[in-house]
N, C-alpha and C positions, 0 to 999 in steps of 0.2 A: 756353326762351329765346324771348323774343318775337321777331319776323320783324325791326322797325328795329334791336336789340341784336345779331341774328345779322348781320346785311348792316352795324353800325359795325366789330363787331368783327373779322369776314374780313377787310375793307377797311380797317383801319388794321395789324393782323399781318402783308396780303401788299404792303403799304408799305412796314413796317420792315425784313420781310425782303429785298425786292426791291429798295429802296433807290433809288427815281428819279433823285434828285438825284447818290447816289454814282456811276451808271454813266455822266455824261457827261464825265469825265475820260478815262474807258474808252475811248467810243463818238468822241471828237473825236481821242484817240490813233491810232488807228485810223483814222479818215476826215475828218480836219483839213486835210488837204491834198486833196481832192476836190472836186470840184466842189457847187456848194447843190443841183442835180438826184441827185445820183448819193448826197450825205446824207441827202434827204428819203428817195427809195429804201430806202438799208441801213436808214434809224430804221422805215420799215416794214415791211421784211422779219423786221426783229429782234424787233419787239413781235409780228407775227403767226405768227412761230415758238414764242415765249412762251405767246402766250396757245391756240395750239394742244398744246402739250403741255401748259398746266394743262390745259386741258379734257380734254384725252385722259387724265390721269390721275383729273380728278375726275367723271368719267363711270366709267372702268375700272379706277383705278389698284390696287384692293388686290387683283382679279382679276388683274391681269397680272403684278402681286409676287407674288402666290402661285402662279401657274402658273409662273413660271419660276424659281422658288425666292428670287428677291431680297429683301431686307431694308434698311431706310432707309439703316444704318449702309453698306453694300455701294456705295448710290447714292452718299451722301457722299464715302467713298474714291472713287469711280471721279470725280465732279465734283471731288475735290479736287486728284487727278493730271492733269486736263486744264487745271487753271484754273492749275496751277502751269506745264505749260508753255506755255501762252499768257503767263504774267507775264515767264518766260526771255526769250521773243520781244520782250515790249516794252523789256526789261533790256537787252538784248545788241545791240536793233537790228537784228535777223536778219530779224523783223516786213517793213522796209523795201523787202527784196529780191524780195518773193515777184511775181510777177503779177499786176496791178490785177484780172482776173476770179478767181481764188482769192482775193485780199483781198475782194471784197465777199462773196462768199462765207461766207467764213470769222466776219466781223463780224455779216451774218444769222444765221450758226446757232452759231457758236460763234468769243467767249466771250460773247457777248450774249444773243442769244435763248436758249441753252442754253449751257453750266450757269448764266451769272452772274443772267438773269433768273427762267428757269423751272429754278432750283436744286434740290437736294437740299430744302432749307428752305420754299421755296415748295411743294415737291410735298407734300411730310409735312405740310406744313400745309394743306394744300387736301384729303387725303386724312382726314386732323381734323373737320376742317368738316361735310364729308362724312358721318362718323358721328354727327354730333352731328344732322345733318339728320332725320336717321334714319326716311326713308321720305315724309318731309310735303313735298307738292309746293310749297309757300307757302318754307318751308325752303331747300329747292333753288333757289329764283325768285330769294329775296335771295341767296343766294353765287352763284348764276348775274351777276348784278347786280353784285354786290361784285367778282366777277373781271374783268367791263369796264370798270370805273369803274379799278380798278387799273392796266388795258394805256393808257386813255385817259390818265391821269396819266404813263407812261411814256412815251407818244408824243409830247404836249406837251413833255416832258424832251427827248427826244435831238430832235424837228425841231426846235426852236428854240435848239438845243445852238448852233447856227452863229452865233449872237450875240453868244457869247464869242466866238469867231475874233476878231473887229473887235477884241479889246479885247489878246490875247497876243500877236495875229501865229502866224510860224511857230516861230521863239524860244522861245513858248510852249507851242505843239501841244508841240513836242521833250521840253520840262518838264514836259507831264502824261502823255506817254508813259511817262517813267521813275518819276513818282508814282504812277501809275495800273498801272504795272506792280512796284514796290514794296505797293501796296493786293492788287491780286491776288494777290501771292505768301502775303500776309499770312492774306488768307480763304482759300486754297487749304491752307493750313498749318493753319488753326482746321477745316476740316471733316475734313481726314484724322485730327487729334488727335479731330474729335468722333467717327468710323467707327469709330476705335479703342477709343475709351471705350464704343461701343454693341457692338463684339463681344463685348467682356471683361467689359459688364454681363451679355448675353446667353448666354455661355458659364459663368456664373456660375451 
C-alpha cells in the first residue's frame, strides 16, 4: 500500500470510528454549563488523553495485550461497562451532583479521552495499521500523521463545541445530556455484544 493510501485510509477509519462530530453532544453535556476557559481546557485535556493512549498503543500496544494476557474482545467489555455507566450518569442526572474538580476530571479521561475517543475500536484499529506498516519507517510516518490529523479534527469539534451553547441555551445542554446519554448507553451495549461475539468466536 502506497504511503498517501495508508495515511487516507488510517485517517478516514479513525474518523469513523472516533466519530468527531458525534462526541460534542457528549462533551457539551458534560461541560455546557462551564465556563469557555474551563471548555477550551477539558476539549484539551480530552483530545491529549486520546491521542496518548493511541500512541501508547500503537507504539506498544500488541506487546502490552500480550504480556498481560488481554484480547480486543476483553478491552471492548471492559470500555463497554464503563461507557454504560457514564450513560446511567447522564440518564439519571446523578452526573450533576458530583464536584466541579472530579467533573473535569472525569470529562478529560473518561468518557472522552477514554473509552469514547481512544476506544476499544480506535485501539484495534491503530494496532491494524500498525501491522500492516510492517517495519517501513515511510509507513509509520503516514499513521504517525494520520493520528494527528485525527486529534486535530477532534479538537476543532469539542473547542468550538461552545457555538452551539448560543443556539440551545441551557434547556438544551439538558436535552443533549439525555440524548447523548441515551447514544452512550447505545454504543456501550453494541461493544459489550461485540466482546461477546469475539470470545465465543475465539473459544470456537
Amino acid at each position: 500500500m502506497s504511503l498517501p493510501a495508508l495515511f487516507a485510509e488510517a485517517t478516514i477509519t479513525l474518523v469513523v470510528i472516533m466519530d468527531p462530530p458525534g462526541t460534542v453532544p457528549v462533551f457539551l453535556s458534560l461541560t455546557g454549563r462551564k465556563s469557555k476557559q474551563a471548555r477550551a481546557r477539558a476539549a484539551r485535556q480530552a483530545v491529549l488523553v486520546s491521542l496518548g493512549v493511541i500512541s501508547l498503543f500503537a507504539i506498544g500496544g500488541e506487546a502490552i495485550l500480550s504480556y498481560l494476557g488481554i484480547g480486543i474482545p476483553a478491552l471492548q467489555g471492559a470500555g463497554g461497562l464503563l461507557l454504560l455507566l457514564i450513560a446511567l450518569d447522564l440518564l439519571t442526572g446523578r452526573g450533576a451532583t458530583e464536584p466541579e474538580a472530579v467533573e473535569d476530571v472525569n470529562v478529560a479521561l473518561v468518557p472522552l479521552g477514554t473509552p469514547l475517543l481512544a476506544g476499544p475500536g480506535a485501539i484495534a484499529a491503530t494496532i491494524v495499521f500498525v501491522r500492516q506498516a510492517d517495519g517501513h519507517l515511510g509507513s509509520y510516518l503516514a499513521l504517525a500523521a494520520a493520528i494527528l490529523t485525527v486529534h486535530l479534527i477532534l479538537w476543532l469539534c469539542l473547542r468550538y463545541s461552545g457555538l452551539v451553547i448560543r443556539v440551545v441555551k441551557d434547556s438544551g445542554i439538558l436535552l443533549l445530556a439525555k440524548i447523548a446519554g441515551l447514544l452512550l448507553a447505545a454504543i456501550a451495549v453494541q461493544l459489550i455484544a461485540d466482546s461477546v461475539r469475539g470470545f465465543i468466536s475465539g473459544s470456537s
